[in-house]
C-alpha positions as CSV (number, residue, x, y, z in Angstrom):
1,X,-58.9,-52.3,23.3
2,X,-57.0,-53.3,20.2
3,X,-55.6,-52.0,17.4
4,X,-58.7,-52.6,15.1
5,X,-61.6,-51.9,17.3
6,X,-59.4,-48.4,18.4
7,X,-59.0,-47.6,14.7
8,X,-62.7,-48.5,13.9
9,X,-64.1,-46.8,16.8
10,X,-62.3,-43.8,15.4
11,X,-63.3,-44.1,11.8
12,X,-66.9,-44.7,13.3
13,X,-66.4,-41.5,14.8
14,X,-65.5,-39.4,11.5
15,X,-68.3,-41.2,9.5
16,X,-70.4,-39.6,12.2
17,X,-68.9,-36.3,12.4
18,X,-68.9,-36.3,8.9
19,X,-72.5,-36.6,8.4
20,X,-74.6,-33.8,8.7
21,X,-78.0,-34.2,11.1
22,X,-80.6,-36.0,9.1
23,X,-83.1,-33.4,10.7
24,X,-81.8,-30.2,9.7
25,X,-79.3,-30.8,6.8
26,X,-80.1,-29.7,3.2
27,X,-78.0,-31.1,0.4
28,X,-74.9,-29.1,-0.6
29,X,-73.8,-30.1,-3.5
30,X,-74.4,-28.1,-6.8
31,X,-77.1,-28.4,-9.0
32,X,-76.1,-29.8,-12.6
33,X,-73.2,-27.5,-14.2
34,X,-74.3,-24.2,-15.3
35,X,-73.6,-23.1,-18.8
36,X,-70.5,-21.6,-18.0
37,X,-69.0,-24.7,-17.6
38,X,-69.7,-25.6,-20.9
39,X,-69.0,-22.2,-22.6
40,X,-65.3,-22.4,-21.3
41,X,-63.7,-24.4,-23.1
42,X,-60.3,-24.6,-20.9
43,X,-62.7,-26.5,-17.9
44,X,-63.9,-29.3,-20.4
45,X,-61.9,-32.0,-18.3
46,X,-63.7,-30.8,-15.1
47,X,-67.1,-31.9,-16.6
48,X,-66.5,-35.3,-16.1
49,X,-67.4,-38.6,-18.1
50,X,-70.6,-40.6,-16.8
51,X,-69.1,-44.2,-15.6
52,X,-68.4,-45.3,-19.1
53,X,-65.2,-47.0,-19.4
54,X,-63.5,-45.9,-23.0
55,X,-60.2,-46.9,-25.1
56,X,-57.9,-45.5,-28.0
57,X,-56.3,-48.4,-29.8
58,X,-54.2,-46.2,-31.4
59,X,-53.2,-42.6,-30.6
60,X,-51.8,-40.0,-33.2
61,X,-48.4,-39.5,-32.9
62,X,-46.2,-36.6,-33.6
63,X,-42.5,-36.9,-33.5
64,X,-40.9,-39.9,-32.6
65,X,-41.4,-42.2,-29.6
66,X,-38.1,-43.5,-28.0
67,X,-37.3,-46.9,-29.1
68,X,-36.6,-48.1,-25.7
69,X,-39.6,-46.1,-23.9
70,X,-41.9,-49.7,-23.5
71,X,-44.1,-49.9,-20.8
72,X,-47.5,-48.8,-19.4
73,X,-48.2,-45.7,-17.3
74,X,-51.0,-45.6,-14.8
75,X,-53.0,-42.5,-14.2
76,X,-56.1,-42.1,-11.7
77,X,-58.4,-38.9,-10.5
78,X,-61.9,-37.7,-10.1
79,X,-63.7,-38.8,-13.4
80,X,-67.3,-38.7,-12.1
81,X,-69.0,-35.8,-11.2
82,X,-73.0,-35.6,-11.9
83,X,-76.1,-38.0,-10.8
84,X,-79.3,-37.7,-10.5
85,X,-79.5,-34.2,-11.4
86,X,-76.9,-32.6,-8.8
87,X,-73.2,-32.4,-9.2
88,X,-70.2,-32.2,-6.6
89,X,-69.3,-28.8,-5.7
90,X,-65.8,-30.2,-5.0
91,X,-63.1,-31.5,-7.0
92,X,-61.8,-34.2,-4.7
93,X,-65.1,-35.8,-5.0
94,X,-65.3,-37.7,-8.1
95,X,-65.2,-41.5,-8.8
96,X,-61.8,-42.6,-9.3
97,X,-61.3,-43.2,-13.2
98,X,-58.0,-45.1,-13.7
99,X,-56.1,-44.6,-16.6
100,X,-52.9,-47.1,-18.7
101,X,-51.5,-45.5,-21.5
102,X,-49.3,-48.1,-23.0
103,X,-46.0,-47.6,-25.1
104,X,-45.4,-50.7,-27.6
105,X,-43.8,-51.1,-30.8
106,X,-47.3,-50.7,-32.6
107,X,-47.1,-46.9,-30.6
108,X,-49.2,-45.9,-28.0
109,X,-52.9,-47.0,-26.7
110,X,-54.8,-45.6,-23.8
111,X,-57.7,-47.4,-21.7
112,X,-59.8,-45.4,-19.3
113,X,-61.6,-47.6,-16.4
114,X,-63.9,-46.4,-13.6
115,X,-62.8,-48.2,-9.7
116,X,-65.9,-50.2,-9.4
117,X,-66.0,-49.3,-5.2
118,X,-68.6,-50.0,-3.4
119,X,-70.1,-46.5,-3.5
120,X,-69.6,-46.3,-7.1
121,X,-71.8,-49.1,-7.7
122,X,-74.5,-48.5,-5.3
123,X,-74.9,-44.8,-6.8
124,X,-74.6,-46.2,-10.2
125,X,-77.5,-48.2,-9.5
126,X,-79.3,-45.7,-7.6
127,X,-78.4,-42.7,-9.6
128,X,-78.2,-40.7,-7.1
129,X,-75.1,-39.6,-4.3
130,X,-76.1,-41.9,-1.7
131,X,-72.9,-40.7,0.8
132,X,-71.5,-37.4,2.1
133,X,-68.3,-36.4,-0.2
134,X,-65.3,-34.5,1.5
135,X,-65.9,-31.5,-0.2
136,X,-70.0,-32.1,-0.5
137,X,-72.0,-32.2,2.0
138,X,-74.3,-34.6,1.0
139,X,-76.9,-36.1,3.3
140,X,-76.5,-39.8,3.7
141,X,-79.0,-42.7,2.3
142,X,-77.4,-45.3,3.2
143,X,-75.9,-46.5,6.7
144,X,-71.8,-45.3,7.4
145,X,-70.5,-48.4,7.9
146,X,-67.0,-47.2,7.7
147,X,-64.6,-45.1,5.7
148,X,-64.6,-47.3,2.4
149,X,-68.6,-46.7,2.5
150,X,-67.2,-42.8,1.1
151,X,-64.3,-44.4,-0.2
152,X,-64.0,-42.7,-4.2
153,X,-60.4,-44.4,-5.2
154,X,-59.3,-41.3,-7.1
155,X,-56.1,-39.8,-6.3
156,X,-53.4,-42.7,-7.2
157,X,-52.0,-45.7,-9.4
158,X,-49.2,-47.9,-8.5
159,X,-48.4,-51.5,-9.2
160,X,-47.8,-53.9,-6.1
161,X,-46.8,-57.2,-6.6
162,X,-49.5,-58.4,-9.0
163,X,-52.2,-55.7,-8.8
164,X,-52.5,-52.0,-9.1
165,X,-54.0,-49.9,-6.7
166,X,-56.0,-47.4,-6.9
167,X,-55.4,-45.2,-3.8
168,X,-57.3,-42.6,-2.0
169,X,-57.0,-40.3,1.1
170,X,-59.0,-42.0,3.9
171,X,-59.8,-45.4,3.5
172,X,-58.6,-48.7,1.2
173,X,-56.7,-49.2,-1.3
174,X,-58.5,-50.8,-4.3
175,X,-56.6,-53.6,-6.4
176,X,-57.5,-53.8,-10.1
177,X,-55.9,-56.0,-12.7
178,X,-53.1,-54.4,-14.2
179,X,-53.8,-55.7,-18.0
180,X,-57.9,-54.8,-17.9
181,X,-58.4,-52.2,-15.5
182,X,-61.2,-54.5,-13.8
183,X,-61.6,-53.7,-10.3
184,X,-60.3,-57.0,-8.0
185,X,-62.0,-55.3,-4.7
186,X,-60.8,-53.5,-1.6
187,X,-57.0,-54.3,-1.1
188,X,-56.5,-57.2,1.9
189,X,-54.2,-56.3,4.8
190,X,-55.8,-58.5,7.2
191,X,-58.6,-57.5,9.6
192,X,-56.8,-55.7,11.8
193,X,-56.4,-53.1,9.0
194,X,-59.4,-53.5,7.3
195,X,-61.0,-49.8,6.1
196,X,-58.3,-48.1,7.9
197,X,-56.8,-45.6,6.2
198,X,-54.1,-46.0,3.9
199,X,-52.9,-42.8,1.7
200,X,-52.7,-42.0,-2.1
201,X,-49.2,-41.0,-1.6
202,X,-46.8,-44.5,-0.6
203,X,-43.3,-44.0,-1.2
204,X,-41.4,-46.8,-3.1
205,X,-37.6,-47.3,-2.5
206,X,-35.3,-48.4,-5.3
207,X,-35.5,-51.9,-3.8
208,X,-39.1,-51.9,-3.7
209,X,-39.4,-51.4,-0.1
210,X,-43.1,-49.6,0.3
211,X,-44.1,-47.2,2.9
212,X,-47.7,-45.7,3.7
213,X,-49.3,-44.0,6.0
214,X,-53.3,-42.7,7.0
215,X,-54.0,-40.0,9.6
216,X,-58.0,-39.7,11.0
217,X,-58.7,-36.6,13.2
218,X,-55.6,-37.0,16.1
219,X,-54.5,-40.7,14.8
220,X,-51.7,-41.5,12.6
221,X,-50.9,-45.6,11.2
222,X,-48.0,-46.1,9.2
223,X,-47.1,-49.2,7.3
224,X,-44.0,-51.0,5.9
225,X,-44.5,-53.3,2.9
226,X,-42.6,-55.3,1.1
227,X,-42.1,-55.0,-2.6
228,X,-44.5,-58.3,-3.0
229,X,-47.4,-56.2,-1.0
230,X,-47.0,-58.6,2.6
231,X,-47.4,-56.1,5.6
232,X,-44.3,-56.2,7.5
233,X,-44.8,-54.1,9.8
234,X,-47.6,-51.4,11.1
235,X,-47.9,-49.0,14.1
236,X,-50.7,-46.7,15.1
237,X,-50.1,-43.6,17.6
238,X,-51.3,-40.0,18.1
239,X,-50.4,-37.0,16.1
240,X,-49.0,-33.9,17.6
241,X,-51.9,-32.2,16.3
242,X,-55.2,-33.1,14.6
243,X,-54.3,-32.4,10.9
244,X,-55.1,-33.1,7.4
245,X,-51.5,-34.7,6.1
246,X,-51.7,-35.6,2.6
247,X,-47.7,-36.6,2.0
248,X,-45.1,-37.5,3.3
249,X,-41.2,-38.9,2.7
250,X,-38.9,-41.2,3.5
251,X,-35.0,-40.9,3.8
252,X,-32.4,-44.0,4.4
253,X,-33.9,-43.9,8.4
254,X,-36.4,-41.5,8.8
255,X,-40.2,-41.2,7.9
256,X,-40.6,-37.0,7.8
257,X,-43.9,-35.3,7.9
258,X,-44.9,-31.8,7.6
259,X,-48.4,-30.9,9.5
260,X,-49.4,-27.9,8.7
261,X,-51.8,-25.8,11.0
262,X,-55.4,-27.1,10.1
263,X,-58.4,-26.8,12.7
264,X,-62.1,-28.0,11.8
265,X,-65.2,-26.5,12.6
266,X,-66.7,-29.8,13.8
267,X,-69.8,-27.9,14.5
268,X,-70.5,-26.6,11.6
269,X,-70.4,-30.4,10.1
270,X,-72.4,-32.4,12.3
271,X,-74.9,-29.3,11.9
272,X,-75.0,-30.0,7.9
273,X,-73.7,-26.1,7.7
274,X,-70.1,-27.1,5.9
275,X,-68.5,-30.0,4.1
276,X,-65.5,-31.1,5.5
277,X,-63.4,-28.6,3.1
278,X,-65.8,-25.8,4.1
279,X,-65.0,-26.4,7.8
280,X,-61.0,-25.9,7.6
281,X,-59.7,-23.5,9.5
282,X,-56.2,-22.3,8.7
283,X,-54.1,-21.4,11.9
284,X,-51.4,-20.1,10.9
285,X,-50.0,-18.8,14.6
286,X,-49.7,-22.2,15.5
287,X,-46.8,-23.6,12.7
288,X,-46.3,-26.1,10.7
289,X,-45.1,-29.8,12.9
290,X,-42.5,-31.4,11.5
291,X,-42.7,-35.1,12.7
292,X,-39.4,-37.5,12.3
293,X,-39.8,-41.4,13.0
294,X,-37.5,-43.5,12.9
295,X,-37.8,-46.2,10.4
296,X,-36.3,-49.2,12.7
297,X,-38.6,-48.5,15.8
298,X,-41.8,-46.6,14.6
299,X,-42.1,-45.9,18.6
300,X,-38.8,-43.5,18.1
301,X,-40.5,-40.4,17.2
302,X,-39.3,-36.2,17.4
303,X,-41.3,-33.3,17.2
304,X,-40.2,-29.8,15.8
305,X,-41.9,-27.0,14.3
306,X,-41.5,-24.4,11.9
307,X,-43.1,-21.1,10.5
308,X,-47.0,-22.2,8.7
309,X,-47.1,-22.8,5.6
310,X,-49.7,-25.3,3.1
311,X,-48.0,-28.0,1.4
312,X,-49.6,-30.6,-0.2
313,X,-46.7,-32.5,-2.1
314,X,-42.9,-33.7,-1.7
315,X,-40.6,-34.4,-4.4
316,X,-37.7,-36.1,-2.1
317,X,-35.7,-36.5,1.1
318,X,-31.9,-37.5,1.7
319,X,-30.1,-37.2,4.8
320,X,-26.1,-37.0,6.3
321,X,-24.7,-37.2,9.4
322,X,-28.1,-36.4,11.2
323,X,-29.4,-33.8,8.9
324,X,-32.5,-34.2,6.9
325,X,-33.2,-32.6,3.7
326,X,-36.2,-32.6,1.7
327,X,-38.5,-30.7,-1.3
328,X,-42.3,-29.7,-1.2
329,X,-44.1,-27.3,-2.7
330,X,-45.5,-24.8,-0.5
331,X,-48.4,-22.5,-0.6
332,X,-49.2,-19.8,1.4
333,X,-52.6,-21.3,2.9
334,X,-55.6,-23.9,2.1
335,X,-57.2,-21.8,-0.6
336,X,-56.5,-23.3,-2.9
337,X,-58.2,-26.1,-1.8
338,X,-61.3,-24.4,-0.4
339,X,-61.7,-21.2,-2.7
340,X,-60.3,-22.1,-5.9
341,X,-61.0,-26.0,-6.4
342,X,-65.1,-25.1,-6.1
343,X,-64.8,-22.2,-8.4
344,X,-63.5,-24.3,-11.1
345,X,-65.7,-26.8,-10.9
346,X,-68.2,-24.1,-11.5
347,X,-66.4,-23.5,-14.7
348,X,-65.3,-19.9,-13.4
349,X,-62.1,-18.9,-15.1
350,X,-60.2,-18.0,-12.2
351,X,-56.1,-18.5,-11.5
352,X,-55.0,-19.9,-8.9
353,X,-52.9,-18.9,-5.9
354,X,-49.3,-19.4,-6.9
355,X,-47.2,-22.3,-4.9
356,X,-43.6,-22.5,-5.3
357,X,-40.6,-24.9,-4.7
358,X,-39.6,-25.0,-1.0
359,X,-36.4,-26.6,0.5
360,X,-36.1,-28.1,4.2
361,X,-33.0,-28.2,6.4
362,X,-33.7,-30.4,9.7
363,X,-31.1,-30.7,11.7
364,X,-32.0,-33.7,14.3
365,X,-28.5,-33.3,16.6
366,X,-29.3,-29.0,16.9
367,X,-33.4,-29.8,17.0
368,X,-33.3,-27.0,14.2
369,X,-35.4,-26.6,11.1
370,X,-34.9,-24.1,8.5
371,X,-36.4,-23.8,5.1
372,X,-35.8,-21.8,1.6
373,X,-37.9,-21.2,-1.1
374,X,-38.0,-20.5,-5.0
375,X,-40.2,-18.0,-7.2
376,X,-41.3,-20.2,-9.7
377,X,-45.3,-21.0,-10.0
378,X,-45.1,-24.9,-10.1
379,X,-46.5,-28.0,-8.2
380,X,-46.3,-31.8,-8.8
381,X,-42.4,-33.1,-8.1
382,X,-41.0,-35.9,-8.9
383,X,-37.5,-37.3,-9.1
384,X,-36.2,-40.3,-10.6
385,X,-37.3,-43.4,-9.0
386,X,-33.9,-45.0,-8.5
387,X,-32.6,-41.7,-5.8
388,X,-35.9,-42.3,-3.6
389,X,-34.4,-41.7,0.0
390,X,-31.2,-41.2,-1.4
391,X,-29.7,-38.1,-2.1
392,X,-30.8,-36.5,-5.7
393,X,-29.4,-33.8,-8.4
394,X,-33.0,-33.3,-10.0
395,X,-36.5,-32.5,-9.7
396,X,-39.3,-32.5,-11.7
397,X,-42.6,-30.0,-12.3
398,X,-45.1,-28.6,-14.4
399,X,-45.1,-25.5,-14.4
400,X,-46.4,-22.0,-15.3
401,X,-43.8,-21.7,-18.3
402,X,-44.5,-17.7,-19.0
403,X,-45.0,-15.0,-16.5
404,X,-48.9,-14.2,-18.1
405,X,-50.0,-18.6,-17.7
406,X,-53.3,-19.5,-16.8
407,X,-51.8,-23.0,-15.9
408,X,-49.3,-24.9,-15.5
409,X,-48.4,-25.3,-19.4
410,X,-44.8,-26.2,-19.1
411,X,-42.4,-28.7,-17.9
412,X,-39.1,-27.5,-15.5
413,X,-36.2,-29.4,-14.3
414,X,-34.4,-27.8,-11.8
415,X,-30.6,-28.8,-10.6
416,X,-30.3,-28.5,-7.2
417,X,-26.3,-28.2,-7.5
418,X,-26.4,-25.9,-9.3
419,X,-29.8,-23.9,-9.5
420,X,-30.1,-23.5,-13.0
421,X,-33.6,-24.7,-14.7
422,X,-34.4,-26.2,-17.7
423,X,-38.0,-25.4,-19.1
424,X,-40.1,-26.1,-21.6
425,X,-43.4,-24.4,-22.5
426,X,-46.4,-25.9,-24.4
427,X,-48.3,-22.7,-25.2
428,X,-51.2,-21.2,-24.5
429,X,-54.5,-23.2,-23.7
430,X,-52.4,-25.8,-22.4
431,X,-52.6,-27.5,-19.4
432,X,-50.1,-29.8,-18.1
433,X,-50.8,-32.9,-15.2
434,X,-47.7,-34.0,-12.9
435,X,-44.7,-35.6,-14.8
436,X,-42.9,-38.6,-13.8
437,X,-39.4,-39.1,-14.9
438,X,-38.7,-42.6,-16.5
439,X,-35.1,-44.4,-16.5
440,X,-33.8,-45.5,-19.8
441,X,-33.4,-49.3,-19.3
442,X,-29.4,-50.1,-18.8
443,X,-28.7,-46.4,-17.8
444,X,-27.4,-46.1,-14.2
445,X,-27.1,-42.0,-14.1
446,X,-29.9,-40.2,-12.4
447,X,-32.1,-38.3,-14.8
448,X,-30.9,-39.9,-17.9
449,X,-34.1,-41.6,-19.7
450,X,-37.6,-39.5,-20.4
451,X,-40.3,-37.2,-18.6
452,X,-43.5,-38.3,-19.6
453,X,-46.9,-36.7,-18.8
454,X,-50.0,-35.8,-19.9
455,X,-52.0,-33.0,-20.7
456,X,-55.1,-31.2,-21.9
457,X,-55.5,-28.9,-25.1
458,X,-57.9,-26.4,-25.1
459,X,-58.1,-25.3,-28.4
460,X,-58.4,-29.1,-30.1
461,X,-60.5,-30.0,-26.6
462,X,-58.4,-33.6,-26.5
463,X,-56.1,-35.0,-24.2
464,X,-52.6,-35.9,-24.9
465,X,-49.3,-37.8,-23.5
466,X,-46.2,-35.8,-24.1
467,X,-42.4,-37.8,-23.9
468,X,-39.7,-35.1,-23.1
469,X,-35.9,-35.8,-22.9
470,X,-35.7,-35.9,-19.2
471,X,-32.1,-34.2,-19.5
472,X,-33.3,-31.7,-22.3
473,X,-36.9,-30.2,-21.7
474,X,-35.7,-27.0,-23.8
475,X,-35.9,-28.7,-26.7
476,X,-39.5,-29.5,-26.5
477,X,-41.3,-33.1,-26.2
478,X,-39.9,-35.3,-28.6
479,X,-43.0,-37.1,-29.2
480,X,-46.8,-36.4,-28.2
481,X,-49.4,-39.3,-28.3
482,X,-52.9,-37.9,-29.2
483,X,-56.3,-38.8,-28.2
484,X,-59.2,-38.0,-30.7
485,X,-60.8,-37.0,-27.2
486,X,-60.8,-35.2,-23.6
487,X,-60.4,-37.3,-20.6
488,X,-61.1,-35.8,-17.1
489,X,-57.8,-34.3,-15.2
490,X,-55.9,-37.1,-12.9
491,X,-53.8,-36.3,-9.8
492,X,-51.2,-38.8,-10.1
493,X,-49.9,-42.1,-11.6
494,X,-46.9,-44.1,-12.1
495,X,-45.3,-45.7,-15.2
496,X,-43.3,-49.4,-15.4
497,X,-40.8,-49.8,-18.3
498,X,-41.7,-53.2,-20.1
């Protein structure tokens, strides 16, 4: 059996698993949002938009936008969340809605498009959810043909070679055209590859160099690009466990993933009880995996393990004379995933568990791993794009600026020479989305240039893109770009100087 039909006979088997019995299931997702949702103002974004596709010509600016801050910066998450009278209960479900907010000497613009997948199409038409959602379980109306038949393009943007993609957990990447937004179709890897998945979270080396992975039950595929988007190289094996991974990162030799302890209550699925989300089971007693591959030979692979813990995101990996270091963020278990995502989509007002900066020591000669933690509530890192496998002074995060925050209203840089932080805080009824740090064209020192992000404002009920001075948060954003309306929350994006 080859590659393909493995891999498909796989993703046929989690399309089954993943549908409840046509006999006995009942639909689980909600009904339309109750008035709470629309009495609290601070869950606005998490109402969603209704497959329109909408645009700012011109934003309001306050302060002053960097002269040399030209480019456009791609943004994608759930923006669809209603039809046909029900509503996801989960918010991972959404359609992918794909922002560009672009910086140009006339100031700044912002176009919102929806990814025009397969399933968003056939629902649009339908009005109705036609699939089972990972966090829904929706009874199926149409036949599973593979993972792209679910696929919702909703977690990622990032330019390759001529197109960007908009990226999702389990299935293809979609390619849209970078100047309109139009969706191209599902991205082309040849048909070995086809519907296999391919994750929201690649890692891009200064030089371009493009790594990706996809995991499915006990199955892991990872992929080497070039900077052009041609498949160099690709390699599917088993995992040490079966395993939601959602990130991963690279150093100069080493692909380095953390597995944390997650079972599934396959029963409960194929009996229409549970959604996939509803299923997890977190088993703590049986650690976190920490898998090393070696970039050169993706057969060279090491297992070791480590206390449990939840991460979801990495910031960045380096590594010297056979030790490995890295960032995540780490929270104590999934619930934030599986209680505190559903609340708010409910429009409870409810905080979230805290998750906090954590540190990783692997030591490949000793077959140790050790890890080290911080107390700030944060998520979302992100370094400068030019230390990506290399070793790095800073990281970036939103974060919960003031001990009494209902979200993460602030901005932090933290110095990992040093410890010290640099923070910013944008008040109350703020919210603040992840924050990438852009270079200032000609500089060659990491962290000089801009963080740039954007966020939501309760009390006005628009969105906004905030510029900071990547090197001096303190002093507050030196320009914010306005929009004379809300836009549903993203999960994460990319921008590309000019």
């Amino acid at each position: 059996m080859n590659r393909r039909h493995f891999f498909h006979s796989m993703t046929a088997a989690a399309a089954a698993a993943a549908l409840p019995s046509l006999a006995t299931a009942q639909t689980a997702a909600a009904k339309l949002p109750s008035q709470l949702l629309f009495d609290n103002p601070a869950r606005a974004p998490l109402r969603g938009w209704h497959g329109q596709d909408v645009s700012c010509e011109s934003t309001l600016i306050e302060g002053k936008l960097p002269a040399e801050l030209r480019g456009v910066f791609y943004r994608n998450g759930p923006g669809l969340f209603e039809r046909g009278g029900q509503r996801y209960s989960h918010w991972f479900d959404g359609d992918g809605l794909v922002h560009a907010w672009r910086f140009t000497d006339q100031g700044v613009s912002h176009r919102a498009r929806f990814v025009k997948t397969a399933k968003f199409k056939a629902e649009q038409e339908a009005n109705e959810f036609l699939y089972p959602a990972f966090g829904s379980a929706i009874r199926p109306k149409r036949p599973i043909r593979s993972n792209d038949s679910m696929n919702a393009a909703n977690t990622n943007a990032v330019l390759l070679g001529d197109k960007v993609l908009a990226m999702w957990e389990g299935g293809s990447a979609y390619a849209l055209d970078p100047v309109t937004l139009e969706t191209r179709g599902p991205m082309d890897l040849g048909a070995d590859l086809k519907g296999m998945p391919f994750s929201a979270h690649p890692k891009i080396e200064p030089d371009g160099t493009f790594w990706n992975f996809g995991t499915l039950f006990n199955k892991m595929v990872v992929y080497h690009l070039s900077a052009r988007g041609e498949l160099l190289r690709h390699a599917v094996f088993d995992m040490p466990m079966s395993a939601m991974v959602h990130d991963f990162v690279v150093t100069e030799k080493h692909l380095v993933f953390l597995i944390p302890p997650i079972g599934l209550d396959m029963a409960a699925v194929r009996a229409g009880q549970k959604s996939m989300i509803d299923a997890m089971q977190w088993r703590a007693a049986d650690g976190i995996k920490v898998l090393v591959i070696d970039k050169s030979d993706f057969a060279q692979r090491r297992v070791l393990e480590i206390p449990a813990f939840m991460v979801f995101h990495f910031g960045n990996a380096w590594e010297k004379d056979g030790v490995i270091r890295l960032d995540c963020v780490k929270s104590e278990d999934t619930g934030l995933m599986t209680e505190w995502m559903p609340k708010i989509m409910r429009g409870e007002e409810v905080r979230a568990g805290e998750s906090h900066a954590a540190f990783v020591t692997i030591d490949l000669a000793r077959g140790r791993v050790a890890a080290d933690t911080r107390s700030e509530n944060l998520e979302f890192p992100r370094v400068d794009p030019r230390v990506v496998a290399r070793r790095n002074r800073h990281v970036f995060y939103p974060v919960a600026a003031t001990a009494d925050a209902q979200t993460l209203n602030g901005v932090m840089r933290l110095d990992m020479d040093t410890g010290k932080t640099d923070i910013a805080s944008m008040g109350a009824g703020v919210s603040l989305e992840e924050h990438v740090m852009v270079p200032k064209p000609g500089s060659t020192k990491e962290g000089e240039g801009w963080l740039v992000g954007v966020g939501f404002d309760a009390r006005r009920q628009t969105s906004f893109a905030t510029v900071f001075d990547a090197m001096n948060l303190a002093a507050g954003p030196v320009a914010i770009a306005r929009l004379p309306y809300w836009t549903p929350y993203c999960f994460h994006g990319h921008f590309y100087n000019a």
